[in-house]
ZADOLUM-265195 format. One record per residue: residue in three letters; z, x, y of N, C-alpha, C in turn; residue number from 1. Coordinates in pm, whole numbers. Each point is the difference from the previous one (the first is absolute). Layout:
<pts>
@type:ALA; nz:Z; nx:X; ny:Y; caz:Z; cax:X; cay:Y; cz:Z; cx:X; cy:Y; seq:NUM $
...
</pts>
This chain:
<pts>
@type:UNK; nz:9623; nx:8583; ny:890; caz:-102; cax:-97; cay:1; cz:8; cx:-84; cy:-126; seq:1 $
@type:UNK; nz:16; nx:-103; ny:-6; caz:-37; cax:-143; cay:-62; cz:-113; cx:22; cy:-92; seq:2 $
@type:UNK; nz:16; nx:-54; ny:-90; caz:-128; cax:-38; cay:-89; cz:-91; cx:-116; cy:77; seq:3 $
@type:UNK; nz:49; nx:-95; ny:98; caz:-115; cax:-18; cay:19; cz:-69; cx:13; cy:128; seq:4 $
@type:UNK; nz:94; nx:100; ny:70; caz:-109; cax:70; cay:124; cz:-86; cx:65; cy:-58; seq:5 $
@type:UNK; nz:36; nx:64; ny:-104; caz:-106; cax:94; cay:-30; cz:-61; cx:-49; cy:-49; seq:6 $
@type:UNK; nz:-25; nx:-147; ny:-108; caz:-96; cax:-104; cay:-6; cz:-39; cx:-18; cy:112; seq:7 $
@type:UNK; nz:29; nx:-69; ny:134; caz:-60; cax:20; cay:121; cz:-72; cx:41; cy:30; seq:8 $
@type:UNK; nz:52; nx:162; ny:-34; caz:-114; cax:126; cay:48; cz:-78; cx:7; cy:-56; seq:9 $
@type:UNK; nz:-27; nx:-11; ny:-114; caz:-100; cax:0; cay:-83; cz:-94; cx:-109; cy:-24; seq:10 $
@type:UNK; nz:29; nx:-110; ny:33; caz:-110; cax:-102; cay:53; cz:-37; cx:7; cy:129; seq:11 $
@type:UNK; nz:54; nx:86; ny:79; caz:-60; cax:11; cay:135; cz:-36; cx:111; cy:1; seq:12 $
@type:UNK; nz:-19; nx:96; ny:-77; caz:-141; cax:82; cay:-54; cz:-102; cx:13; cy:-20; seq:13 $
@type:UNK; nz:51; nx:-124; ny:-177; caz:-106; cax:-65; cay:-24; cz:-112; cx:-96; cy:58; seq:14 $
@type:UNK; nz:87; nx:-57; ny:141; caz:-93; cax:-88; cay:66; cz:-85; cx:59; cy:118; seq:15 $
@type:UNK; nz:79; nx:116; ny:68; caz:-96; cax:100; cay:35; cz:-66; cx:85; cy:-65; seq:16 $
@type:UNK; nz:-6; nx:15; ny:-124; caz:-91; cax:80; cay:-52; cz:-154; cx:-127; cy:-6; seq:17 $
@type:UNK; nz:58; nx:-88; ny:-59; caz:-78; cax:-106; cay:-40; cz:-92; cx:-53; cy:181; seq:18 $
@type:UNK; nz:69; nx:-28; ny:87; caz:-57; cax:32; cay:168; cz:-74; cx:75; cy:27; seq:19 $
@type:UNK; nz:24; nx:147; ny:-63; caz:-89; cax:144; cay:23; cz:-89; cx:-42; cy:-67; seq:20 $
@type:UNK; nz:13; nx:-7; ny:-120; caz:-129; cax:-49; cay:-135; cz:-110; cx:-105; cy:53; seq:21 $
@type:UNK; nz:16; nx:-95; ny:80; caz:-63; cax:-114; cay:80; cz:-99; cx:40; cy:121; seq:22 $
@type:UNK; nz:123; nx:75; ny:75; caz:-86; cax:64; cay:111; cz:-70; cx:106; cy:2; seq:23 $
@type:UNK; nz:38; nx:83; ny:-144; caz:-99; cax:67; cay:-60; cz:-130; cx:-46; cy:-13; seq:24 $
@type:UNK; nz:22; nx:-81; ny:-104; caz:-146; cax:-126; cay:-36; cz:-15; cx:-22; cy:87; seq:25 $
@type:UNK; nz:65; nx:-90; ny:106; caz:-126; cax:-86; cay:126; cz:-91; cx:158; cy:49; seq:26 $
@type:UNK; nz:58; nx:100; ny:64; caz:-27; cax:111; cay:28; cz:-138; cx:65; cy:-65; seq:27 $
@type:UNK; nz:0; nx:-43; ny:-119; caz:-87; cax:54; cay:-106; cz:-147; cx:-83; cy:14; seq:28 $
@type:UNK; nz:69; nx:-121; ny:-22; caz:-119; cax:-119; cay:31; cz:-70; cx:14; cy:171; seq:29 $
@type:UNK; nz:55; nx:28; ny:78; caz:-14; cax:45; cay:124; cz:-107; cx:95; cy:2; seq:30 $
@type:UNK; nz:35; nx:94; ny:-91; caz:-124; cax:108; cay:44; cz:-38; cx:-37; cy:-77; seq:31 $
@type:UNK; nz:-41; nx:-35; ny:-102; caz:-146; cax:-60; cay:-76; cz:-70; cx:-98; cy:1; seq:32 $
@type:UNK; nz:88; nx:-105; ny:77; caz:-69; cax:-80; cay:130; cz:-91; cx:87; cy:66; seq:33 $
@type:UNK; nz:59; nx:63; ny:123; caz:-65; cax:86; cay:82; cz:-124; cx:105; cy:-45; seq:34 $
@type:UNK; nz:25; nx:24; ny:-135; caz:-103; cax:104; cay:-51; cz:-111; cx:-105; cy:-35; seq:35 $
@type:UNK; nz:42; nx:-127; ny:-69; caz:-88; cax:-75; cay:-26; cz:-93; cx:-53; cy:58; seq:36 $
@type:UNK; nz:65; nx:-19; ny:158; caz:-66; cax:-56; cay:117; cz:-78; cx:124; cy:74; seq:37 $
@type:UNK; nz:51; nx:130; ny:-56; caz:-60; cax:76; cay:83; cz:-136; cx:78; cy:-75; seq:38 $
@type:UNK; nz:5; nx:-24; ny:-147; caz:-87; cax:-25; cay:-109; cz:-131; cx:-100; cy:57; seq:39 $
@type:UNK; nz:32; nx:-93; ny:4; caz:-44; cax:-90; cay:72; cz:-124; cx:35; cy:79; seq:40 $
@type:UNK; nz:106; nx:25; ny:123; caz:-55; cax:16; cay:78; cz:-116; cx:144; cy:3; seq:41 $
@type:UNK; nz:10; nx:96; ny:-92; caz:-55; cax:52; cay:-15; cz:-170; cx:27; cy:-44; seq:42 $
@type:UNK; nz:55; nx:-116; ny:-105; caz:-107; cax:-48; cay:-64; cz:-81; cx:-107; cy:89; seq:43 $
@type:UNK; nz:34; nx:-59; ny:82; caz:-86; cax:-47; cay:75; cz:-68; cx:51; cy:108; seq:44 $
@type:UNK; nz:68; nx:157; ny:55; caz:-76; cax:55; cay:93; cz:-139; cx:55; cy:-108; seq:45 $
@type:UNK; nz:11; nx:56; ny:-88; caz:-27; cax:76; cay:-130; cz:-150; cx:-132; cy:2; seq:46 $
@type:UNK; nz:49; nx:-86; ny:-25; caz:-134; cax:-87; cay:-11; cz:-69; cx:-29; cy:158; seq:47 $
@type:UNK; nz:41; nx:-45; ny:69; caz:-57; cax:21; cay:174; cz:-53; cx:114; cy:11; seq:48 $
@type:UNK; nz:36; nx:63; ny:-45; caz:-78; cax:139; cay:3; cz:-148; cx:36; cy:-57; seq:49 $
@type:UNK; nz:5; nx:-81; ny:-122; caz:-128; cax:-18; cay:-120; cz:-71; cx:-75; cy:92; seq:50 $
@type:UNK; nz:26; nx:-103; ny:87; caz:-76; cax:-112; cay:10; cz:-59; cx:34; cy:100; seq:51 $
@type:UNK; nz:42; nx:117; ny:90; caz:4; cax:43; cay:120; cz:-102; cx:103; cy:-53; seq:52 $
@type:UNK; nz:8; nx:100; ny:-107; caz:-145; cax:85; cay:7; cz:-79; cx:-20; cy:-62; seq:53 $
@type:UNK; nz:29; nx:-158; ny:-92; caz:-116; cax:-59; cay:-29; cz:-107; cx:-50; cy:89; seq:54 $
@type:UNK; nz:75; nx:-26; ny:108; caz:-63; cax:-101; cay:110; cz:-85; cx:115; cy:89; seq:55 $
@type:UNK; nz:45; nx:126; ny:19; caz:-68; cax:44; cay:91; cz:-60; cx:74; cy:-74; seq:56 $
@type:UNK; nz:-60; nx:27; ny:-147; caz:-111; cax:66; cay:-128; cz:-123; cx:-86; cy:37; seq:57 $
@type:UNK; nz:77; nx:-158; ny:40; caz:-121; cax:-92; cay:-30; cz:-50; cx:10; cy:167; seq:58 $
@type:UNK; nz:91; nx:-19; ny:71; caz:-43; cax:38; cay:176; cz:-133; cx:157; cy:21; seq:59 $
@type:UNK; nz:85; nx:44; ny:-104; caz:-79; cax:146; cay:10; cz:-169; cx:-56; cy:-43; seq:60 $
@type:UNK; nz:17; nx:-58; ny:-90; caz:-113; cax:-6; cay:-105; cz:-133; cx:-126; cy:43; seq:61 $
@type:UNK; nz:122; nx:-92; ny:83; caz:-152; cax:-81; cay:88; cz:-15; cx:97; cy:140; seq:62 $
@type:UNK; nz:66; nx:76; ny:53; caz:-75; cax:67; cay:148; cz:-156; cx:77; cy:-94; seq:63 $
@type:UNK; nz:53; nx:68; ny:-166; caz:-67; cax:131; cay:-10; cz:-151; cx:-132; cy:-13; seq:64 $
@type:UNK; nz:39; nx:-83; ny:-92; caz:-116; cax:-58; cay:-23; cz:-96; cx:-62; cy:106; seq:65 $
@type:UNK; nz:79; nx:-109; ny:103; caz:-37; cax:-45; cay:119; cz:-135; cx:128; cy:61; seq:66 $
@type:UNK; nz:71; nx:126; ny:4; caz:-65; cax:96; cay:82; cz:-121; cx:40; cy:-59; seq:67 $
@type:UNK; nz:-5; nx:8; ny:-124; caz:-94; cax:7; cay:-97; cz:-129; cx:-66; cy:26; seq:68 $
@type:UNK; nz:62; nx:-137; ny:-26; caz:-104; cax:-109; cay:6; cz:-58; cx:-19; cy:198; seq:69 $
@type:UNK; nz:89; nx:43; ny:86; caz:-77; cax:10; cay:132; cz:-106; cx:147; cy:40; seq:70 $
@type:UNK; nz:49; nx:80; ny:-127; caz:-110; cax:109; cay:33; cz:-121; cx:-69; cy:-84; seq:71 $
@type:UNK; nz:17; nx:-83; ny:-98; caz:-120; cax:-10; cay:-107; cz:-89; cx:-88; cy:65; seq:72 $
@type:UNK; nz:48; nx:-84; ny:109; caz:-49; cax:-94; cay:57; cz:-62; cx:62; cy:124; seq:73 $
@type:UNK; nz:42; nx:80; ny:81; caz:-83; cax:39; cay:111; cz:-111; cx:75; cy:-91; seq:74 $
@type:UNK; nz:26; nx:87; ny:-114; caz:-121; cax:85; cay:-34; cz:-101; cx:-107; cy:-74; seq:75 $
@type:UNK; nz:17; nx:-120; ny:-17; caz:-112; cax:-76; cay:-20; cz:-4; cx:-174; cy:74; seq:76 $
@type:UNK; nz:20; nx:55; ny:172; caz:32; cax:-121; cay:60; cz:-170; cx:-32; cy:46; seq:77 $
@type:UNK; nz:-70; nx:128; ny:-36; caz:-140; cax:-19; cay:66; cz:-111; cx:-24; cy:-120; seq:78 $
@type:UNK; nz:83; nx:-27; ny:-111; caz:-95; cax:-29; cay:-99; cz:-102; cx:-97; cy:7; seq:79 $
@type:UNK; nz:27; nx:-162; ny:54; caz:-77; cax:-65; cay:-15; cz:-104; cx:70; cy:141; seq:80 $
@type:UNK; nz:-14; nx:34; ny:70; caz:-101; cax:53; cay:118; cz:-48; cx:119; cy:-69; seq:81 $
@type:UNK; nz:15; nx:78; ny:-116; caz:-49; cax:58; cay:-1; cz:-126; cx:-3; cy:-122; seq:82 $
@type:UNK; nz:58; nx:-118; ny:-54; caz:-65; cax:-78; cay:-94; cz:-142; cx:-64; cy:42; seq:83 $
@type:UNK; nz:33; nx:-70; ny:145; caz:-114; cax:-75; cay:66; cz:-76; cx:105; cy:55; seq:84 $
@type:UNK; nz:36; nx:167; ny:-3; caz:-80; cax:42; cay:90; cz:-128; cx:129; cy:-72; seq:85 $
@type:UNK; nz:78; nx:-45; ny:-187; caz:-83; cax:108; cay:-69; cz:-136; cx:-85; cy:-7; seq:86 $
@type:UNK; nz:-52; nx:-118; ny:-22; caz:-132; cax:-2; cay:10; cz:-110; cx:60; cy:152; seq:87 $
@type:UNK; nz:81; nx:5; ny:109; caz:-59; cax:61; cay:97; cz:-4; cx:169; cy:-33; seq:88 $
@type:UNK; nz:76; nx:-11; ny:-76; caz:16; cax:168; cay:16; cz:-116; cx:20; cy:-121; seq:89 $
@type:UNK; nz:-24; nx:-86; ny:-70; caz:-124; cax:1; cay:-104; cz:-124; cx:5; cy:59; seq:90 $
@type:UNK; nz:1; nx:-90; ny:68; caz:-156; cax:-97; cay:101; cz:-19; cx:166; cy:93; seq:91 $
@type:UNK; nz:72; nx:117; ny:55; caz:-38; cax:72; cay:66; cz:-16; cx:119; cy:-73; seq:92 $
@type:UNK; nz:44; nx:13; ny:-111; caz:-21; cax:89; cay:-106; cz:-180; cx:-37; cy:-57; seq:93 $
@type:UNK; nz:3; nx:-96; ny:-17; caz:-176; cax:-67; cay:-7; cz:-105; cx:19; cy:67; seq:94 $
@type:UNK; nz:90; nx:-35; ny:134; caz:-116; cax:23; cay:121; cz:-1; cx:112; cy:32; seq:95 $
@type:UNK; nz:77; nx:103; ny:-32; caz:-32; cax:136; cay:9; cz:-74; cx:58; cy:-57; seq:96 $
@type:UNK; nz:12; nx:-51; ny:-135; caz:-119; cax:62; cay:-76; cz:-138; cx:-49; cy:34; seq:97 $
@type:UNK; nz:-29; nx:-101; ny:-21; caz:-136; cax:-74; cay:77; cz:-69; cx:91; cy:119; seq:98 $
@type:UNK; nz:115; nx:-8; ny:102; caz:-45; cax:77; cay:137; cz:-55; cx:160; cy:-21; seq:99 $
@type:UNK; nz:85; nx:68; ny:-113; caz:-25; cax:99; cay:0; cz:-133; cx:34; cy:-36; seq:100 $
@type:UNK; nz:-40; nx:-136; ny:-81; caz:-148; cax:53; cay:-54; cz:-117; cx:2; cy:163; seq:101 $
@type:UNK; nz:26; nx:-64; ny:48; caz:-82; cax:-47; cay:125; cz:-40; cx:101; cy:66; seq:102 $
@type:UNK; nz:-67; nx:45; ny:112; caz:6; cax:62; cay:78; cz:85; cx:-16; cy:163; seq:103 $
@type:UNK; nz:87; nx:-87; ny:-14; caz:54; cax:-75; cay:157; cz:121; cx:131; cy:-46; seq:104 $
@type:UNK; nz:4; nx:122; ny:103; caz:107; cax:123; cay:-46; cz:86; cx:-108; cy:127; seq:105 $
@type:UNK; nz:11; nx:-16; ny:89; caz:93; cax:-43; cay:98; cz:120; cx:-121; cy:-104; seq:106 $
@type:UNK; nz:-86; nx:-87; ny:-32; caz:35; cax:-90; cay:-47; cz:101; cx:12; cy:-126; seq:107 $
@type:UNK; nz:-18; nx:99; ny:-73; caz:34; cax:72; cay:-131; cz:142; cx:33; cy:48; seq:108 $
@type:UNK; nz:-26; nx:106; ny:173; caz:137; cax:50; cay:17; cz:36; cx:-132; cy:38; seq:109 $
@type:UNK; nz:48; nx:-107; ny:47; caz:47; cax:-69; cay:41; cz:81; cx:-82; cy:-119; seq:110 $
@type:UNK; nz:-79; nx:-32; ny:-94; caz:61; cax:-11; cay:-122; cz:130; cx:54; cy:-48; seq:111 $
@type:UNK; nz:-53; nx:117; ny:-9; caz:28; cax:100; cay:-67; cz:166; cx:9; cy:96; seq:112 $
@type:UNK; nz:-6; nx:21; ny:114; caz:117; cax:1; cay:76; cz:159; cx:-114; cy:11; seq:113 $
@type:UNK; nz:-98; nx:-116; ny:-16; caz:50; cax:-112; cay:24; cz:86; cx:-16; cy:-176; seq:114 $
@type:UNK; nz:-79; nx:29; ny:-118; caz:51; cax:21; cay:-137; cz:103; cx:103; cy:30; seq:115 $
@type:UNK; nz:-14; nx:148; ny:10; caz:96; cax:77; cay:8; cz:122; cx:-95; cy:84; seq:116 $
@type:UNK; nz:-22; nx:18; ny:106; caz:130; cax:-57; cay:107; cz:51; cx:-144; cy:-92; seq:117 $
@type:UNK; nz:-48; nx:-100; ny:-50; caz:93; cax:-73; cay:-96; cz:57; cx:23; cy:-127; seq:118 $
@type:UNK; nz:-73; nx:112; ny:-60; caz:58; cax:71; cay:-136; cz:147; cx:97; cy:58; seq:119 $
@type:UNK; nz:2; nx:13; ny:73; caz:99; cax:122; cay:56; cz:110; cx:-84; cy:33; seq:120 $
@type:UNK; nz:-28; nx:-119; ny:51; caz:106; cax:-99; cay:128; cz:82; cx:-15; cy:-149; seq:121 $
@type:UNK; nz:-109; nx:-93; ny:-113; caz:55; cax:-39; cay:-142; cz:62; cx:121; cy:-89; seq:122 $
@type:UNK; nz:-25; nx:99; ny:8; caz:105; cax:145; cay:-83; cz:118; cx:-69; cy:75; seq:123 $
@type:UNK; nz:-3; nx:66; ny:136; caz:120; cax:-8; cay:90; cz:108; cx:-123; cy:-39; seq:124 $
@type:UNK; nz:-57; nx:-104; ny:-34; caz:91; cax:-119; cay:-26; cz:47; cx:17; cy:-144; seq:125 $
@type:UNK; nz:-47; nx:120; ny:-106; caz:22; cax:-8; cay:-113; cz:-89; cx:-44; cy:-120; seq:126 $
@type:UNK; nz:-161; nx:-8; ny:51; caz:-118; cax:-77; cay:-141; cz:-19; cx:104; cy:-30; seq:127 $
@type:UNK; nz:-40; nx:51; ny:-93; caz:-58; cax:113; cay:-74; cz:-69; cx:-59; cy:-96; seq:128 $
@type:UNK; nz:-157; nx:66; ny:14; caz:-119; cax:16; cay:-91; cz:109; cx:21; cy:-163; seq:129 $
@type:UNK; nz:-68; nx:-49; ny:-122; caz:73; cax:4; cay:-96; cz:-173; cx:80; cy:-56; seq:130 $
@type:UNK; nz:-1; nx:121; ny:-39; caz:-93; cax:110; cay:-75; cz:-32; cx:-14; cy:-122; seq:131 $
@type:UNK; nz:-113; nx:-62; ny:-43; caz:-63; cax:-29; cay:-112; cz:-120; cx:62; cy:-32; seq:132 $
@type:UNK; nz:-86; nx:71; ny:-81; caz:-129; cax:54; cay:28; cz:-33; cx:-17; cy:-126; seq:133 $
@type:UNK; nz:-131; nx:13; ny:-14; caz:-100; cax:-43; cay:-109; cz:52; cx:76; cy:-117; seq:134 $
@type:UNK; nz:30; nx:-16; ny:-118; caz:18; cax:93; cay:-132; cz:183; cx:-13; cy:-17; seq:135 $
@type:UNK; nz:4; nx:-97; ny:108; caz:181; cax:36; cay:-19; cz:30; cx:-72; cy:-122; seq:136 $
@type:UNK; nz:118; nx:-1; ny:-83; caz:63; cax:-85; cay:-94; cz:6; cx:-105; cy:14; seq:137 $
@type:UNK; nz:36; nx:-125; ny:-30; caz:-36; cax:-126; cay:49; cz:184; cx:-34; cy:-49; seq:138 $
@type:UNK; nz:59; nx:-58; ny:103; caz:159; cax:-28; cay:-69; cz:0; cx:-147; cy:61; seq:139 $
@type:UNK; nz:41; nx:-110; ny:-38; caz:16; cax:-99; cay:12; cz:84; cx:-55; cy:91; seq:140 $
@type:UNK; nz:144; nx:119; ny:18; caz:82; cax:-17; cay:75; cz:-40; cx:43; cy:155; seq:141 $
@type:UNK; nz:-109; nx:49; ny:27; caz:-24; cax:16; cay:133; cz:-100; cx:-23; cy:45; seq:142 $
@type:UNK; nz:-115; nx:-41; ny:-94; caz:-124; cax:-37; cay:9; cz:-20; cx:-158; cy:-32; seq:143 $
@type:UNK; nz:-110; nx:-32; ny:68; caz:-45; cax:-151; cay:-47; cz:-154; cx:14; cy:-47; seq:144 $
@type:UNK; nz:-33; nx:-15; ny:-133; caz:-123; cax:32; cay:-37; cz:-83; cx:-144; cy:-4; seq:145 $
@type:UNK; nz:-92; nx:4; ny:119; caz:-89; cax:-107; cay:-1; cz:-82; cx:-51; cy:-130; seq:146 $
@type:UNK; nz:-79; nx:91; ny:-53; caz:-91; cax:24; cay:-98; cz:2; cx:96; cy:-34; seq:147 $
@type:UNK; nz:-66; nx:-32; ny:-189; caz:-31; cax:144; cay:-16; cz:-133; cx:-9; cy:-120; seq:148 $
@type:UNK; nz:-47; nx:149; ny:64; caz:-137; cax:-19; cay:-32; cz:-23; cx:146; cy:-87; seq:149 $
@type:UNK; nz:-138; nx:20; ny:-72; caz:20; cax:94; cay:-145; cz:-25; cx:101; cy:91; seq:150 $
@type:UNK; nz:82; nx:113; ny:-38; caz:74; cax:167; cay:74; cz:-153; cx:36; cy:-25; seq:151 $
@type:UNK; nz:-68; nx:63; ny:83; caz:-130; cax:105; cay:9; cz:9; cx:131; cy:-121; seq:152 $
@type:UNK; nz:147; nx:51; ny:20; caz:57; cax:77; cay:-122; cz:125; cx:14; cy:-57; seq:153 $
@type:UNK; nz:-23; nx:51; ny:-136; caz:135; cax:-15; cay:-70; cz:163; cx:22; cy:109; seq:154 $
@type:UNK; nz:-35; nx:133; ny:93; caz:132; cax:17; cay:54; cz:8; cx:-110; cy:71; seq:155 $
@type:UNK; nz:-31; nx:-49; ny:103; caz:0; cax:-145; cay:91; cz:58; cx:-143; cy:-129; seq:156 $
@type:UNK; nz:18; nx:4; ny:-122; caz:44; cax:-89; cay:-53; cz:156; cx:-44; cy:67; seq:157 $
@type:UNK; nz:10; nx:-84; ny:37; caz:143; cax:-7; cay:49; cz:76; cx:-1; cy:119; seq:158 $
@type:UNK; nz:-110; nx:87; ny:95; caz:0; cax:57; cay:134; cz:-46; cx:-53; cy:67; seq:159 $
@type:UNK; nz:38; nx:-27; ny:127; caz:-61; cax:-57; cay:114; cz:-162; cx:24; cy:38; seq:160 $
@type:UNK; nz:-86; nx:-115; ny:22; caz:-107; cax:84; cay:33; cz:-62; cx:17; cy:140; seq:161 $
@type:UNK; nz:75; nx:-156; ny:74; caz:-42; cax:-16; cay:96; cz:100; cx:-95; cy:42; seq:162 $
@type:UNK; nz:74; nx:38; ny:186; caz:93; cax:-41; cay:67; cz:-113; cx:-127; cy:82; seq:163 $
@type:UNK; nz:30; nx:-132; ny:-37; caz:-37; cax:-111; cay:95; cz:91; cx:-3; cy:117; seq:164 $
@type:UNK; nz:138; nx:11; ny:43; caz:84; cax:-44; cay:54; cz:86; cx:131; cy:3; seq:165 $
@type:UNK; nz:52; nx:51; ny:120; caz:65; cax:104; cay:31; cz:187; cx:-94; cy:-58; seq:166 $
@type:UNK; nz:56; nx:100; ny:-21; caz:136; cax:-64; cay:22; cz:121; cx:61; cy:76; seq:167 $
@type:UNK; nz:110; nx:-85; ny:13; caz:59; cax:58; cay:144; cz:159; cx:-10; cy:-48; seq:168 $
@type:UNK; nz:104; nx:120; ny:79; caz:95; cax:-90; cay:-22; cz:131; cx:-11; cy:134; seq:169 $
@type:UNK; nz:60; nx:-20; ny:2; caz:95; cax:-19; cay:149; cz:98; cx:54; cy:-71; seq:170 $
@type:UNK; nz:44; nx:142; ny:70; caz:114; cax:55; cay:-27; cz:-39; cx:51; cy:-148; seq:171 $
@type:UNK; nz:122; nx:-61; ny:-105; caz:24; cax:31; cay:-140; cz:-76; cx:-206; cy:-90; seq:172 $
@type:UNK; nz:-45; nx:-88; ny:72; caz:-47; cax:-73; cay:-63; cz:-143; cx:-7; cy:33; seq:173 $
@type:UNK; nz:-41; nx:-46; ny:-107; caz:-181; cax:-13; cay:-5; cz:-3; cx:-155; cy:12; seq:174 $
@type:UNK; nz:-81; nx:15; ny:165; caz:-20; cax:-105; cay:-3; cz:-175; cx:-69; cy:-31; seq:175 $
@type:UNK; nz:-91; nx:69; ny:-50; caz:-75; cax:-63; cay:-12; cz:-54; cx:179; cy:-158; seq:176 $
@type:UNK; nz:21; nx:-89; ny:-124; caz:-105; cax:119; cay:-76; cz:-109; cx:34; cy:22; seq:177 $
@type:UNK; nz:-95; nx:112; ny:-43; caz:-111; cax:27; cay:-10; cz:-49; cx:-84; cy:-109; seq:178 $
@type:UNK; nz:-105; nx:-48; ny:50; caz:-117; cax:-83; cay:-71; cz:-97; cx:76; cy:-112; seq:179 $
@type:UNK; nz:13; nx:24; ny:-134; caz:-105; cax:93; cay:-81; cz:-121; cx:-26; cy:-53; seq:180 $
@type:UNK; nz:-54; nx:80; ny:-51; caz:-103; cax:-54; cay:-110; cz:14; cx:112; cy:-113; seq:181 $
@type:UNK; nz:20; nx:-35; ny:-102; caz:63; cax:98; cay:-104; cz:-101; cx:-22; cy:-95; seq:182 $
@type:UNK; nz:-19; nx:140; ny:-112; caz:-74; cax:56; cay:-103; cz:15; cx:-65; cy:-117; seq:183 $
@type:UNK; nz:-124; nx:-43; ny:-113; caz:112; cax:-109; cay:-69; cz:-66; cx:101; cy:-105; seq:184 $
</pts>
């Protein structure tokens, strides 16, 4: 062999080595292309994903509330009627007493029946009597103190002395306070 086959050979080594070296690299760039894209793509399921249980936290969170607010609303859908119907329920609380003084006993029960049977209908829908009695504490937050006039005695300073106005409430809201007269 020649000195310059074997120069030959040796640039046609070198030029396949240098070929290998290339298609090495493209090869290389290839998969880190592919990792890159598949990086990628990762990261974008990765976020679709966020946006996806963000979306149904907040889906979750208007049904819970929605449902909320349709129970809060039927339990005070009868408020305004029941509003218009506490002065009657006053006016027979009155005339009961009146009657009772009388001697008309028929008349008394008739009262007396016709009050029960609308106090009961009104539990049933949810009014409840709100319980106040003479000597109670006087709190601002649940009471409405009409007047107040000088306590008979030291303990009554402060205390309720006398209920003008029953108070009521629907469900868990008060819809109308008790009316006071407090110890000064």
């Amino acid at each position: 062999m020649s000195k310059k086959d074997k120069q030959k050979d040796i640039e046609k080594e070198q030029l396949h080595d240098v070929q290998n070296n290339t298609e090495t690299a493209e090869m290389e760039q290839q998969v880190k292309e592919e990792q890159s894209i598949e990086e990628k793509l990762q990261a974008e399921i990765k976020q679709e994903k966020d946006k996806f249980l963000r979306l149904f936290a907040e889906f979750e969170n208007y049904k819970r509330r929605t449902s909320k607010e349709r129970v809060e609303l039927f339990k005070t859908a009868n408020e305004d009627v029941m509003k218009a119907l506490l002065p009657v329920l006053d006016d027979f609380d009155r005339a009961y007493i009146e009657i009772s003084k009388t001697e008309e006993k028929d008349l008394l029960k008739g009262v007396e029946l016709i009050n029960n049977k609308l106090k009961s209908t009104l539990e049933q829908k949810g009014l409840a009597p709100i319980k106040v009695a003479n000597g109670d504490v006087f709190n601002a937050d649940n009471h409405e103190a009409i007047t107040q006039i000088p306590a008979p005695s030291e303990d009554l300073k402060g205390k309720i002395i006398d209920v003008i106005e029953k108070g009521y409430a629907l469900g868990d809201k008060v819809i109308r306070f008790p009316k006071v007269i407090i110890g000064q």
